[in-house]
C-alpha positions in Angstrom: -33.7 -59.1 -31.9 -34.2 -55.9 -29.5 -37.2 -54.1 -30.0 -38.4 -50.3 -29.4 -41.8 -49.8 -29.3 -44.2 -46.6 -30.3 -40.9 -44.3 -31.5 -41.4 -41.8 -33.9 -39.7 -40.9 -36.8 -39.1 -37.0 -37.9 -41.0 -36.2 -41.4 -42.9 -39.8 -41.0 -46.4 -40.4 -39.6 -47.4 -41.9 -36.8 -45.5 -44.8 -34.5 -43.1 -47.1 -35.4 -41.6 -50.1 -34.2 -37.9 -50.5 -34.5 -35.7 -53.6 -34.4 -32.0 -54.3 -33.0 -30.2 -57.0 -34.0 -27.7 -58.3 -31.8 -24.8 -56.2 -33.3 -26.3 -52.9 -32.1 -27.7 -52.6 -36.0 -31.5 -51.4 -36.8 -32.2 -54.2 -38.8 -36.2 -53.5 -38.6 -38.6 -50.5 -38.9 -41.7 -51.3 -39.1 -44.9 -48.6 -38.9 -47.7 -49.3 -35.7 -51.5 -49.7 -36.4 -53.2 -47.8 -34.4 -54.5 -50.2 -32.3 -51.2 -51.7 -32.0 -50.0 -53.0 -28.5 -46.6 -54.7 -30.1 -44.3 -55.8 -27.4 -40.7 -53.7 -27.1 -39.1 -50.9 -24.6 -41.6 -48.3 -24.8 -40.0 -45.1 -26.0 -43.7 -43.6 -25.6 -43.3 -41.0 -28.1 -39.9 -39.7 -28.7 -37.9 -39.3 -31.6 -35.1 -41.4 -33.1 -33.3 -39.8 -36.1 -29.6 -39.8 -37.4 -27.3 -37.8 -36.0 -26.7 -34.2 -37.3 -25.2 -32.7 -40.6 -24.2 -29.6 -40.9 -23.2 -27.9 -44.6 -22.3 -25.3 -43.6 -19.9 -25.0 -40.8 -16.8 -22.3 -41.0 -14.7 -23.9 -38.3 -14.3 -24.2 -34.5 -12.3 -24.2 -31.4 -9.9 -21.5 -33.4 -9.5 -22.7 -36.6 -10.8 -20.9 -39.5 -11.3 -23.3 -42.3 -9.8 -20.9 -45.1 -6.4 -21.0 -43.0 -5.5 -24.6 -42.2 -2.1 -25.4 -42.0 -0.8 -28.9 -41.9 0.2 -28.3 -38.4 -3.5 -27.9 -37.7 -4.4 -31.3 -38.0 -4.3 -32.5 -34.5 -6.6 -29.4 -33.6 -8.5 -30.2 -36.8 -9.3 -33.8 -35.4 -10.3 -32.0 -32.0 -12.7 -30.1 -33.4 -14.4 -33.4 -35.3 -14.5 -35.5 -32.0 -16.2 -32.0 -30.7 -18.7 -32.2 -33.5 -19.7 -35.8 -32.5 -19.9 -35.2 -29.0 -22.1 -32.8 -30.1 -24.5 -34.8 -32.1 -23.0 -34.1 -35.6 -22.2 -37.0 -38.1 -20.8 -35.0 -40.9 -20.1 -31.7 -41.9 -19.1 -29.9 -45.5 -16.6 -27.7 -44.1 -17.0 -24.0 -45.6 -14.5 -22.0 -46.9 -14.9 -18.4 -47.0 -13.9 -16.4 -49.8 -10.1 -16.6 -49.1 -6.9 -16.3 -51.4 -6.1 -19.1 -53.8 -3.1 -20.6 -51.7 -5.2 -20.4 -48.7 -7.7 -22.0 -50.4 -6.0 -24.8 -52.0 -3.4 -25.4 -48.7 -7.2 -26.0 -46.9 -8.2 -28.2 -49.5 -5.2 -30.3 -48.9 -5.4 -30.1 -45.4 -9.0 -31.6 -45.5 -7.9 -34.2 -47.9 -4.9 -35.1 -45.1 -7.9 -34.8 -42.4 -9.9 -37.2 -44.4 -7.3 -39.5 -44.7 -6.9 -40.6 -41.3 -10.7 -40.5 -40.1 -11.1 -42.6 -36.9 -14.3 -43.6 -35.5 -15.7 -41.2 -32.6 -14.8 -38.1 -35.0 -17.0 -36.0 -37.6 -16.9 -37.2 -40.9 -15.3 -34.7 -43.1 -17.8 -34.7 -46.4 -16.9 -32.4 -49.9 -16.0 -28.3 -48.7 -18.4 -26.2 -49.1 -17.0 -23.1 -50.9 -18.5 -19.8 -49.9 -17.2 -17.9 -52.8 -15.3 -16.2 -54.3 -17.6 -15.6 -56.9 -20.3 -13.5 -55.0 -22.2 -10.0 -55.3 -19.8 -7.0 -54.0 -22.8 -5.6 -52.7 -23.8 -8.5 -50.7 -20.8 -10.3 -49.6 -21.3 -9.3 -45.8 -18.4 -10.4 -43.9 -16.5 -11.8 -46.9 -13.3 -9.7 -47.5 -13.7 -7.3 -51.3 -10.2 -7.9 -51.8 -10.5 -11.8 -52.7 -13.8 -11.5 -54.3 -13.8 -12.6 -58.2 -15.8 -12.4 -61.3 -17.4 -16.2 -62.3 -14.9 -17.8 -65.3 -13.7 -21.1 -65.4 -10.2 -19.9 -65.5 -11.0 -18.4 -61.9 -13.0 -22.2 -61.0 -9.9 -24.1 -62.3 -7.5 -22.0 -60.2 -9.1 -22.7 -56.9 -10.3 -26.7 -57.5 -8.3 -28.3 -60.1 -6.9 -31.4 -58.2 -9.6 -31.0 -55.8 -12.8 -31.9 -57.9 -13.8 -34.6 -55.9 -13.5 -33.1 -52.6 -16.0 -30.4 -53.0 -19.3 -30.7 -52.3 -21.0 -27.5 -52.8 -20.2 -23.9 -54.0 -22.2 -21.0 -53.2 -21.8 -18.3 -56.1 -24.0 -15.3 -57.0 -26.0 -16.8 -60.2 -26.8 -13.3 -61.9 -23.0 -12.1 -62.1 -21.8 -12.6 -66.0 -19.9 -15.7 -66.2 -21.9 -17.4 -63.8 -23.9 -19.7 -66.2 -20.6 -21.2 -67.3 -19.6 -22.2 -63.9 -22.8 -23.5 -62.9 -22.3 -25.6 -65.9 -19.1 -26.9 -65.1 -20.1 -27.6 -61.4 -23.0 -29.6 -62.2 -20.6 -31.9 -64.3 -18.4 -32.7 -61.8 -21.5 -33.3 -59.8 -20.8 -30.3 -57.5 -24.5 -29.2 -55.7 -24.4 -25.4 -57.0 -26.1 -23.0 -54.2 -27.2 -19.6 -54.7 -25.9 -16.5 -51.8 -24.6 -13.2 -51.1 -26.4 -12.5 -54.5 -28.8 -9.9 -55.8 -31.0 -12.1 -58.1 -34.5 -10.9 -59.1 -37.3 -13.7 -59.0 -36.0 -14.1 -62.4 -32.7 -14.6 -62.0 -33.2 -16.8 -59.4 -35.9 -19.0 -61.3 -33.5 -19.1 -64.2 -30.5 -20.6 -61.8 -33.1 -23.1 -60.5 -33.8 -24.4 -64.4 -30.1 -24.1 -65.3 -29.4 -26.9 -62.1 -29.3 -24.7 -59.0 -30.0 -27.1 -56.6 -30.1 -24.9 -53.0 -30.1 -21.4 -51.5 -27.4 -20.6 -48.7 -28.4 -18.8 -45.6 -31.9 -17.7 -47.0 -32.8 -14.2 -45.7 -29.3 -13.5 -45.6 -27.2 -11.5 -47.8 -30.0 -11.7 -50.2 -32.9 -9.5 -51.6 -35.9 -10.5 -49.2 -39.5 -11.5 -49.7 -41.1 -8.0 -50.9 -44.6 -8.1 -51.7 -43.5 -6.3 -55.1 -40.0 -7.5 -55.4 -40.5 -11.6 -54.1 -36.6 -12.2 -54.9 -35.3 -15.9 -54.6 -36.6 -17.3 -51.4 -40.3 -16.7 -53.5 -38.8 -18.4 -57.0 -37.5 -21.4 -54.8 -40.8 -21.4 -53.3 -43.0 -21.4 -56.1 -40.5 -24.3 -57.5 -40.7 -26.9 -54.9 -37.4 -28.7 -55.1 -34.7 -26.1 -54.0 -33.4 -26.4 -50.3 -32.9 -23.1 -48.4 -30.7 -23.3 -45.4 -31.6 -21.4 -42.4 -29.5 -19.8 -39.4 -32.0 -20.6 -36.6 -30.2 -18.7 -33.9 -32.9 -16.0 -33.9 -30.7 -13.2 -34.9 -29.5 -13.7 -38.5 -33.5 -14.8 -39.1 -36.5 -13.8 -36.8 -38.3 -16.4 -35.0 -41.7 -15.5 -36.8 -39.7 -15.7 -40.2 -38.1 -18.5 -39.8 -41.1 -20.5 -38.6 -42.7 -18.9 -41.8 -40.4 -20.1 -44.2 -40.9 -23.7 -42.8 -44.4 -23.6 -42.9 -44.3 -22.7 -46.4 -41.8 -25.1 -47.3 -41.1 -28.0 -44.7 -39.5 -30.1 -46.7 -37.2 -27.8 -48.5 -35.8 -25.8 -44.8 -32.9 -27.2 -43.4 -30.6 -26.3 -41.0 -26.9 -25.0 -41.1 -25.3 -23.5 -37.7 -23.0 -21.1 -39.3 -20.8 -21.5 -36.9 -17.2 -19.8 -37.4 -14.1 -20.9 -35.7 -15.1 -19.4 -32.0 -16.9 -22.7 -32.0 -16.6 -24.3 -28.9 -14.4 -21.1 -27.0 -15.8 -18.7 -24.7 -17.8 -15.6 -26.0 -15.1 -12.3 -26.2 -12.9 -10.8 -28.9 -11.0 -13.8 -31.2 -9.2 -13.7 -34.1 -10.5 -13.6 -38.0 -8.2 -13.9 -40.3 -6.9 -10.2 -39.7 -10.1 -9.4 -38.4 -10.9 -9.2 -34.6 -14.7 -11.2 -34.1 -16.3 -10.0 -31.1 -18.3 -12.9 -30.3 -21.9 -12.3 -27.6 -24.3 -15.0 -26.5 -23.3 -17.2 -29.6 -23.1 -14.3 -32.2 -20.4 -13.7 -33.8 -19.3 -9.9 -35.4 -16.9 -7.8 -37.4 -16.3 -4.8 -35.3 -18.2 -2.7 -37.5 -21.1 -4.7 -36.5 -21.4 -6.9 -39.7 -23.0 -9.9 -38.5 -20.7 -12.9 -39.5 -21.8 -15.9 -38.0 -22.6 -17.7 -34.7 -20.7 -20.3 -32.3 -24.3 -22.3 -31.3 -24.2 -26.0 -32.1 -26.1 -27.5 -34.9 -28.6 -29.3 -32.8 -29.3 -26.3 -30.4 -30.8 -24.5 -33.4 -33.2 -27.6 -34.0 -34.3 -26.6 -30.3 -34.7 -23.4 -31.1 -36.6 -23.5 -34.3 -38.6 -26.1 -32.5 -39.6 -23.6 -29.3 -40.4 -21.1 -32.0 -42.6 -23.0 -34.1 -43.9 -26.0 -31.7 -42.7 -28.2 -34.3 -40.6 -30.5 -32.8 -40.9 -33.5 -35.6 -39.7 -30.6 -38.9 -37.4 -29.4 -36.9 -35.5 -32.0 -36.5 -36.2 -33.1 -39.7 -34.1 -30.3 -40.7 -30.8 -30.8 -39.3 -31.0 -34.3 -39.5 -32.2 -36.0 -42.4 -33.2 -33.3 -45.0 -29.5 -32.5 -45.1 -28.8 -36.0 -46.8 -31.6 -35.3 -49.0 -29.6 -32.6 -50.5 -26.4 -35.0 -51.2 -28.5 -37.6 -52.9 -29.3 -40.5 -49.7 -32.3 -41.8 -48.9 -35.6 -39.7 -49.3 -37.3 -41.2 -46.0 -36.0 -41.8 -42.3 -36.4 -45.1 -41.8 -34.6 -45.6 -45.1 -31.6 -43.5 -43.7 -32.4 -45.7 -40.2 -32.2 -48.9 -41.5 -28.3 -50.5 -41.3 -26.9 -47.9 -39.0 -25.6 -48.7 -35.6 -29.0 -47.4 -32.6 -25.7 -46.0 -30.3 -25.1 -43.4 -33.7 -28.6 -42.0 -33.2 -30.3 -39.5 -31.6 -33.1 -40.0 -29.2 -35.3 -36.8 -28.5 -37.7 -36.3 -26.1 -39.8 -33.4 -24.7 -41.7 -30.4 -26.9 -41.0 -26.8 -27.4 -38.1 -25.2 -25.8 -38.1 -28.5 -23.3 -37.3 -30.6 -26.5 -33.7 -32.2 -25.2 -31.9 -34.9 -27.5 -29.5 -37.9 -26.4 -27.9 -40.8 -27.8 -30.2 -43.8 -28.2 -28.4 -46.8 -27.8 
């Protein structure tokens, strides 16, 4: 047995002892007294946490989710040994509100993807569907002309066949119809999250109680926290078990309200990048669908100036937040284990820890905007 000595754990007090075996396994995490001088490589502080996942990523190095093609594949497994490189375990990839061959073609595509994983790439989890079933008046960069009213004829269309290989579908919970999809979602075990909706506190307390289980983007395409109006972000609040995921580029969310909403609910805030398919290319003009996205310093925009996204890595925006807030330990927290809180795995980190090879986690080390992460074994 290999031991690390005084490591800490993101979202767990204090320091921690962790164990190797001789397969490169954590076999053993163990917490340090205070007074503790046990024996081991002396990580003197720094973090060790899972790698990163990301639930809501639109695509990268050119490809668009919504438009995969078989012939996409290679570039598809590209973009997943990126994603590694990066730091990033898994990802639910996100499709955008899209046609219903589009959508269904992707679906396949991600099945095929899934299929023929390899070590060294991304996993691919459940899609994320971003829609169709969203407010007109708040569908931001989502196209009007695919947009559709909640049924369970319209849910049917899109995912029969595909049931199992969705993970999560953000829908506007006040639209009529909606109840009945939530409802159907939460029996095929589908995590129902609420965006690019005008709920009231009301609405959105009522979605909570029915099963709503997260809020996508918060701030975003959204009513915001009004002192007389306090929307959704306030009814997931005042509820306690409702995740919000936050773009921490410092453009879709301020730095002071972002840093905010994670005071105010650190374990609920976790990170999502956003990022569209741009990921991983040069900033300039690309290609969106039939849409040209002008792309500056890792934003992403319609050329009306609709902000639509970013191209910034998951893990940068844990730096980020973390130079904002000073809060190196909830920040990575956020993009690193909270996100498998959300799909149901262990509630701690040295539960998630525990089993998983020390060269598939990520050491961090430094505070602020110095905070720098690398692999650990």
């Amino acid at each position: 047995m290999h031991w690390l000595s005084c490591v800490r754990l993101p979202s767990e007090p204090g320091l921690w002892r962790i164990g190797v075996n001789n397969h490169g396994l954590i076999s053993a995490v163990h917490p340090l007294p205070d007074d503790s001088s046990a024996a081991g490589d002396p990580w003197a502080g720094d973090w060790l946490s899972p790698m990163g996942v990301d639930l809501q990523i639109n695509g990268g190095l050119g490809l668009a989710f919504p438009e995969l093609t078989p012939a996409d594949l290679p570039k598809l497994q590209e973009l997943l040994e990126l994603l590694w490189r990066d730091g990033v375990e898994a990802i639910a990839p996100t499709l955008v509100t899209c046609g219903v061959e589009e959508l269904r073609m992707a679906l396949e595509v991600l099945r095929q993807a899934r299929a023929q994983h390899q070590p060294g790439r991304c996993v691919l989890l459940g899609a994320h569907l971003e829609g169709p079933f969203l407010a007109e008046a708040r569908r931001g960069a989502h196209p009007r002309q695919h947009l559709a009213a909640p049924s369970l004829e319209g849910l049917s269309e899109r995912i029969a066949g595909f049931e199992r290989e969705i993970a999560l579908v953000t829908l506007a919970p006040e639209l009529p119809g909606a109840g009945d999809v939530i409802e159907a979602l939460q029996q095929l075990g589908i995590l129902v999250s609420l965006g690019h909706s005008d709920a009231t506190e009301a609405q959105a307390s009522a979605a909570f109680t029915q099963g709503v289980g997260m809020i996508t983007h918060a701030f975003n395409a959204m009513p915001g926290l009004h002192h007389r109006a306090p929307g959704p972000i306030a009814a997931a609040a005042l509820r306690g078990d409702v995740a919000l995921g936050l773009i921490a580029d410092g453009v879709h969310v301020a730095p002071s309200m972002a840093v905010l909403l994670q005071r105010l609910m650190p374990e609920q805030v976790l990170l999502v990048s956003d990022a569209l398919a741009p990921y991983g290319l040069a900033d300039g003009v690309h290609r969106w669908d039939q849409r040209s996205l002008i792309v500056e310093q890792g934003s992403c925009r319609l050329e009306d100036g609709t902000l639509a996204g970013v191209t910034l890595p998951l893990l940068e925006a844990v730096r980020r937040l973390a130079s904002w807030s000073g809060e190196a330990d909830q920040a990575i927290a956020a993009a690193t284990v909270l996100p498998r809180r959300v799909l149901g795995a262990a509630t701690t980190t040295s539960a998630l820890l525990r089993g998983r090879p020390l060269a598939h986690c990520l050491r961090w080390s430094g505070q602020g905007d110095q905070l720098r992460w690398g692999w650990a074994g």
